[in-house]
C-alpha positions in Angstrom: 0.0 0.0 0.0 1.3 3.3 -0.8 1.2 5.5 1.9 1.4 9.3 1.0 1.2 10.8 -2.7 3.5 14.2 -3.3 1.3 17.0 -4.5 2.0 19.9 -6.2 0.8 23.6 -5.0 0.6 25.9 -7.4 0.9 29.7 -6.3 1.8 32.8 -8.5 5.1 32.1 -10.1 6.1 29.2 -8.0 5.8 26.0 -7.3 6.5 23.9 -4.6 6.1 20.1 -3.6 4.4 18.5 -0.5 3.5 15.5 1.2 0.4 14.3 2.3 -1.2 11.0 3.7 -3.2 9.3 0.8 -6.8 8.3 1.9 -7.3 5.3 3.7 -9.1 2.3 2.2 -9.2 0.2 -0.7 -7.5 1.0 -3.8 -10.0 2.5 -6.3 -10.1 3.2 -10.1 -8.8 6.8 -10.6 -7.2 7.1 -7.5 -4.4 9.2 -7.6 -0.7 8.0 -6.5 1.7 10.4 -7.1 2.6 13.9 -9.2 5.9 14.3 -10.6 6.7 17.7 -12.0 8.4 17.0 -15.7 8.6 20.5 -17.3 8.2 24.2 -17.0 8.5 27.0 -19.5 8.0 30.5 -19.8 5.7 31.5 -22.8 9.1 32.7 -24.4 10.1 29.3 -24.1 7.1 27.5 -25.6 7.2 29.8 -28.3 10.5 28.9 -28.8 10.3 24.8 -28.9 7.0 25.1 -30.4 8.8 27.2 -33.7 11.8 24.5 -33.4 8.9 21.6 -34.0 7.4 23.6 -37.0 3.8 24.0 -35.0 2.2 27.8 -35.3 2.7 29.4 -32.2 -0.2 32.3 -32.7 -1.8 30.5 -29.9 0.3 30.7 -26.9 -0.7 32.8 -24.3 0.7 31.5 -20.8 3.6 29.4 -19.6 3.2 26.1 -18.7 3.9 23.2 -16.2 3.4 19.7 -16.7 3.2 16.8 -14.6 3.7 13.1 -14.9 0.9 10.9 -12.7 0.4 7.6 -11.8 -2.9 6.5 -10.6 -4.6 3.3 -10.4 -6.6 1.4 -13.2 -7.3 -2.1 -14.5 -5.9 -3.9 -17.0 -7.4 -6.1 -19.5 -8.7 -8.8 -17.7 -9.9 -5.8 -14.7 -7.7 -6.3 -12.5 -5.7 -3.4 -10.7 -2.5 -2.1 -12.1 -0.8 1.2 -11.7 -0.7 3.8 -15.4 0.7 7.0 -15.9 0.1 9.8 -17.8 1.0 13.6 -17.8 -1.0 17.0 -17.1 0.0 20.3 -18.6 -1.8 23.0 -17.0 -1.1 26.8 -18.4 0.5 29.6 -15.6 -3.0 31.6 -15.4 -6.2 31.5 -17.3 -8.2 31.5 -13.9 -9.0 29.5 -11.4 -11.8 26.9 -14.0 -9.8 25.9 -16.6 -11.3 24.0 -20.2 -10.6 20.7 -20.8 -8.6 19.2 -23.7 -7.9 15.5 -23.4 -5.2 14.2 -25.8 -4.9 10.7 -26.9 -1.0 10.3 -28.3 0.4 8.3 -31.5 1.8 5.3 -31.9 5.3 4.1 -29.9 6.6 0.9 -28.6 9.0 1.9 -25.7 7.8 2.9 -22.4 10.5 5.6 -21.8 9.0 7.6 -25.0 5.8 8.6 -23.7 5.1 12.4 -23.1 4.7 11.6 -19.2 8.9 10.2 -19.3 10.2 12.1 -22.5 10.2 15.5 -24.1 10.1 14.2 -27.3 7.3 14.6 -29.7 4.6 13.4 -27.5 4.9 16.4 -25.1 4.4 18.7 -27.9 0.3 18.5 -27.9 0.0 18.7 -24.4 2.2 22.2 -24.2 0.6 23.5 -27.4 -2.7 23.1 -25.5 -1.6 24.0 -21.9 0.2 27.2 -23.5 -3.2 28.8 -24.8 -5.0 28.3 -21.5 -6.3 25.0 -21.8 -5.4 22.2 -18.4 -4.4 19.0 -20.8 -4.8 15.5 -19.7 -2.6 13.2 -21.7 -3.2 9.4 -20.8 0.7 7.0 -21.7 -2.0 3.9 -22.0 -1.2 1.2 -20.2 2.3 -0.7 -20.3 3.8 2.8 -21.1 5.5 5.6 -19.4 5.6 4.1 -15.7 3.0 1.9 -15.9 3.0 -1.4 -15.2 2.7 -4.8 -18.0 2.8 -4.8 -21.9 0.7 -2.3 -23.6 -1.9 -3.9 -25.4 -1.4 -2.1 -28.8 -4.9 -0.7 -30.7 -7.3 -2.5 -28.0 -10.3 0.2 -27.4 -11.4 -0.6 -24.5 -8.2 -0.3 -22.3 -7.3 2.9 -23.9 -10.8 4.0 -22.5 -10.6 2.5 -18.9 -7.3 4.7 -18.2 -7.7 7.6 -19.8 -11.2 7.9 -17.5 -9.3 6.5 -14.8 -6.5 9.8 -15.7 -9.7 12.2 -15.7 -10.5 11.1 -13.0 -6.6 11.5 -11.3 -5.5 14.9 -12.6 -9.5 16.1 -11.2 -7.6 15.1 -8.1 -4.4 16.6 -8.7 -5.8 20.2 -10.1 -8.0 20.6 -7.2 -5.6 19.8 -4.4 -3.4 22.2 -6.5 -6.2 25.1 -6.3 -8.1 25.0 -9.4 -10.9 23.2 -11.3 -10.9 21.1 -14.4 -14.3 21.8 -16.6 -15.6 18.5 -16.7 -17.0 18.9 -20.3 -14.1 17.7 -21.5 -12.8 18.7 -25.1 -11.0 15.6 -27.0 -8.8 14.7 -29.8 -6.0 12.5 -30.9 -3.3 11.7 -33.4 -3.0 8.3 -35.5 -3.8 5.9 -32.5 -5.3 8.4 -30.4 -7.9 9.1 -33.1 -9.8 6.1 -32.5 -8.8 6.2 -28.9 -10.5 9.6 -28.6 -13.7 8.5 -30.2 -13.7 5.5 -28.3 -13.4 7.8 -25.2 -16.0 9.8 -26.1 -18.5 7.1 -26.9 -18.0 6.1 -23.0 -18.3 9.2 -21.7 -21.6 9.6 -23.9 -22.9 6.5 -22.3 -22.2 7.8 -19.0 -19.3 5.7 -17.9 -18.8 8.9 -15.3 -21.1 10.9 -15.3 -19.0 13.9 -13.8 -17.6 14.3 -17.4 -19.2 15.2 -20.7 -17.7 15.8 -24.1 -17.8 19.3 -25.7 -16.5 18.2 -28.9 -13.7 15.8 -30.5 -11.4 16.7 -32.9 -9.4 13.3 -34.5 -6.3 13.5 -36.7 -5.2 11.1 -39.0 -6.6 8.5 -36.7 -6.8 4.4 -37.5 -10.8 4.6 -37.6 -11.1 1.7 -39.9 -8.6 -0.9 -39.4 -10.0 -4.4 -41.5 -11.7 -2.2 -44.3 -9.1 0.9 -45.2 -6.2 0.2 -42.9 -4.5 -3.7 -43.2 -5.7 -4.2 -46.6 -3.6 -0.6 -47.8 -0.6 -2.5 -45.3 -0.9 -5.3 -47.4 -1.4 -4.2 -51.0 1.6 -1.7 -50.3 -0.1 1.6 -50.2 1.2 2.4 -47.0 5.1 2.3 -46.8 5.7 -1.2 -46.4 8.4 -1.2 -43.7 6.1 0.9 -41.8 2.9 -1.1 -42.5 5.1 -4.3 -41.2 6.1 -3.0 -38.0 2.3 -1.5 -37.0 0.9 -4.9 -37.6 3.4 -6.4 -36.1 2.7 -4.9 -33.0 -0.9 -5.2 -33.2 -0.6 -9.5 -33.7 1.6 -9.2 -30.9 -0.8 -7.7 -28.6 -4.0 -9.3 -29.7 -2.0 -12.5 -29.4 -1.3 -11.4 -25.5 -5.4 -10.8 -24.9 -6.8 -13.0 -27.1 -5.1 -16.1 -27.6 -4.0 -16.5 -31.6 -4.8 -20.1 -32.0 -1.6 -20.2 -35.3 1.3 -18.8 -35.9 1.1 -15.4 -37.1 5.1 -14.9 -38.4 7.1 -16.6 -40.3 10.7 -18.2 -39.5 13.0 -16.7 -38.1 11.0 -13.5 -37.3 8.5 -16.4 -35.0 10.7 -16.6 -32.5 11.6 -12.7 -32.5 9.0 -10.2 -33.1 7.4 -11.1 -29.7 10.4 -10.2 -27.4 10.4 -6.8 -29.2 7.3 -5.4 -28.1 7.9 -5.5 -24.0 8.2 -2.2 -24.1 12.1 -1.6 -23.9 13.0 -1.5 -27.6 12.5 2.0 -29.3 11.3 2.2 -32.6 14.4 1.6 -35.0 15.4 -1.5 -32.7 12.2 -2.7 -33.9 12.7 -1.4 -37.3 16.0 -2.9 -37.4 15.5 -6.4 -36.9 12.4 -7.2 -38.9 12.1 -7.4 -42.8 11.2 -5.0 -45.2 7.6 -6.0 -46.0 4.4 -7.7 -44.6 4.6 -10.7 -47.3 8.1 -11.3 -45.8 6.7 -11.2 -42.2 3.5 -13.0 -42.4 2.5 -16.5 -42.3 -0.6 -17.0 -44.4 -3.3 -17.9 -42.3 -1.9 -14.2 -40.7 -3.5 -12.3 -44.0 -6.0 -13.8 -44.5 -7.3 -13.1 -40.9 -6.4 -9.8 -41.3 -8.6 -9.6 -44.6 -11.3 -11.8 -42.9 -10.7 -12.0 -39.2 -12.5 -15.4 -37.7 -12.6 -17.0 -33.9 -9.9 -15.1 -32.0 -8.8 -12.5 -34.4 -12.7 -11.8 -34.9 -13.0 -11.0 -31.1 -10.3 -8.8 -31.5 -11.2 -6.9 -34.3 -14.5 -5.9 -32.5 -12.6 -4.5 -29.5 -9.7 -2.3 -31.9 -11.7 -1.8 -34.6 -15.1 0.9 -35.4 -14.9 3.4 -32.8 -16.7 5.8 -35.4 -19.5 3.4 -35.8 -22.7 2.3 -33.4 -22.9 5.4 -31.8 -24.2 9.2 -31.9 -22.1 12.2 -30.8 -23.9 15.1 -29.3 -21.3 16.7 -29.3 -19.6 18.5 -32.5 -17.1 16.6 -34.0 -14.7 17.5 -37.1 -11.6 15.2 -38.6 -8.3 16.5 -39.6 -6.2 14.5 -42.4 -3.3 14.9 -44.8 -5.7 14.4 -48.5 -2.3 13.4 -49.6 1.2 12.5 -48.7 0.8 10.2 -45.2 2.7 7.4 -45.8 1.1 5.3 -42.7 -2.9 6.2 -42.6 -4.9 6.9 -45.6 -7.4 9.3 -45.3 -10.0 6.6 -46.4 -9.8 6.0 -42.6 -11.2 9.4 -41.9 -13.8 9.3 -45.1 -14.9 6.1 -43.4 -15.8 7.5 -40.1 -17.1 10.5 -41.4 -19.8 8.0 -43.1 -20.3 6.0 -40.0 -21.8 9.3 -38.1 -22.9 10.8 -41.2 -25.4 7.6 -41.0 -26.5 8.1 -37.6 -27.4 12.0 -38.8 -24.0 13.8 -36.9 -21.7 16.3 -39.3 -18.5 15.6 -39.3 -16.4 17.8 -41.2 -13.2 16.7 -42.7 -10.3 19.4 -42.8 -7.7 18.9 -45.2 -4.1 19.8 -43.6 -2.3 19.5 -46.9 0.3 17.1 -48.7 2.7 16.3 -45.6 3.6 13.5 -44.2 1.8 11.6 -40.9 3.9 13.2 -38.3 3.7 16.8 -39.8 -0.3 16.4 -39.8 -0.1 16.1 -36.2 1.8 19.3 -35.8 -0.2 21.1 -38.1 -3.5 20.4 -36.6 -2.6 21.4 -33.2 -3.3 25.4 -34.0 -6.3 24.2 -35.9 -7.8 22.1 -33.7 -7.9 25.3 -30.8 -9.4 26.9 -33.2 -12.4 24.6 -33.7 -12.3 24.4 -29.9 -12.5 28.8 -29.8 -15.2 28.5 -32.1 -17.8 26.2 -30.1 -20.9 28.3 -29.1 
């Protein structure tokens, strides 16, 4: 049992650390553990990194510190485990601060999630935090500090801690002497695009009712893995080094929850890929040590369950896969995509979600961010999406 959590008090220009018993009593979902402070800037230097990353700066206001939490959760199977994630919150902008959570991209090591490194996953949450907006910023579980493997793509663990972090940094920004508006703004890149609307759809059905969603805001996400996304992996629209590795990772974890029953690589990679998703290899170890293409990877009972998943894969397909479909936003929702030029996720993923609400009678706009590349539609978006979020009546 952990016995005291640190918390940070905020006061004008400083900040200070203290320690505090942690309430008594059984461990509960949400329950915050500890705050770790992991940044601070001036505006001056927001601007500054922001400019160095390519991202419009036009929207930062404030300075901003961010903090890495861990909380408690479940994991797959419900039982407890321990996540992180990180909170940016922006030096002023009153005592109620709006919303923004942000669900991150793709990455395979823990020690690169925004919570543990500055790298590219801290930029959304500073972006945000700098123009007034507290961010929450869930790692997802098996990354940043958290405990296990992170089960790659699966919906419904991506939901259960990044309510169980709403429900943490509430904690933390009140004990710290502000609020959190509960009508919580969302969005996410690549991954977190599906992540976000699988958020919101739980939030929607009331999973906690303290929240509600404003409005989501996806970019480039993976809405439609078994109709647009593995069959562009495996007919070589996407880059096919890339396309191997992603689905790689995903057999790997759906093999973890749901049991494969054959063998989804070929010799020698069968008796490597697995070892290289625990969460201590970074991206080009990966890279490095399996083959150039999906053909070269796969066994074939592995492609055709990804054109036609059956049994086990089936199950699995229904928890990563349609987080646009089945279900009715009342809040506004709009979809951000590179028309050409992302060499990982065609925009027929975005057409196809824009369908699935478009059937259920909700608008969802699709703005085009230009020919660039996935990565650069992430930073592009950021300035676009506040100002979809300025503009909501």
């Amino acid at each position: 049992m952990i016995k005291s959590i640190l918390v940070v008090i905020l006061s004008i220009g400083l900040v200070t650390t203290a320690t505090v018993p942690a309430p008594a009593g059984p461990a509960r979902r949400g329950e915050l553990l500890s705050a770790v402070p992991i940044t601070s800037r001036t505006p001056a230097q927001v601007t500054e990194l922001l400019a160095g990353q390519s991202i419009d700066t036009r929207w930062v206001r404030y300075g901003v510190d961010a903090y890495r939490l861990e909380y408690r959760t479940v994991d797959p199977t419900g039982r407890p485990i321990t996540a992180s994630g990180a909170v940016a919150l922006p030096r002023g902008g009153g005592h109620r601060l709006p919303t923004i959570d942000f669900q991150h991209g793709t990455i395979a090591a823990k020690a690169e999630a925004g919570s543990v490194s500055a790298d590219t996953n801290r930029l959304a949450p500073i972006t945000f935090a700098a123009a007034g907006y507290a961010t929450v910023a869930p790692d997802y579980l098996g990354l940043g500090t958290g405990d296990g493997a992170h089960p790659y793509l699966d919906l419904p663990t991506e939901t259960s801690a990044s309510v169980d972090l709403l429900r943490a940094a509430d904690t933390f920004v009140r004990r710290a002497g502000r609020t959190l508006d509960r009508r919580v703004l969302l969005t996410g890149f690549s991954q977190g695009g599906p992540a976000a609307m699988a958020l919101g759809r739980a939030l929607r059905e009331g999973v906690d009712r303290r929240f509600s969603v404003r409005a989501i805001a996806g970019v480039s996400g993976v809405y439609d893995l078994y109709g647009t996304q593995f069959p562009a992996a495996l007919d070589g629209t996407i880059v096919p080094k890339l396309a191997t590795i992603s689905i790689a990772y995903y057999l790997v974890a759906m093999n973890r929850l749901y049991r494969l029953p054959a063998q989804a690589f070929r010799a020698p990679y069968d008796t490597v890929v697995p070892d290289l998703f625990d969460g201590t290899h970074s991206g080009a170890d990966i890279a490095a040590k399996l083959p150039d293409t999906p053909a070269d990877l796969l066994t074939d009972w592995a492609v055709q369950q990804l054109r036609h998943p059956t049994g086990p894969m089936l199950r699995a397909a229904q928890a990563s896969d349609g987080s646009c479909a089945g279900w009715t936003p009342r809040a506004s929702v709009r979809l951000f995509t590179a028309t050409d030029g992302d060499e990982l996720v065609p925009i027929g993923n975005s057409v196809r979600c824009q369908e699935a609400f478009r059937s259920r009678g909700v608008d969802a706009p699709i703005t085009d961010l230009g020919r660039v590349d996935h990565n650069t539609s992430a930073k592009r978006s950021y300035p676009l999406i506040l100002d979809f979020f300025a503009d909501l009546p």
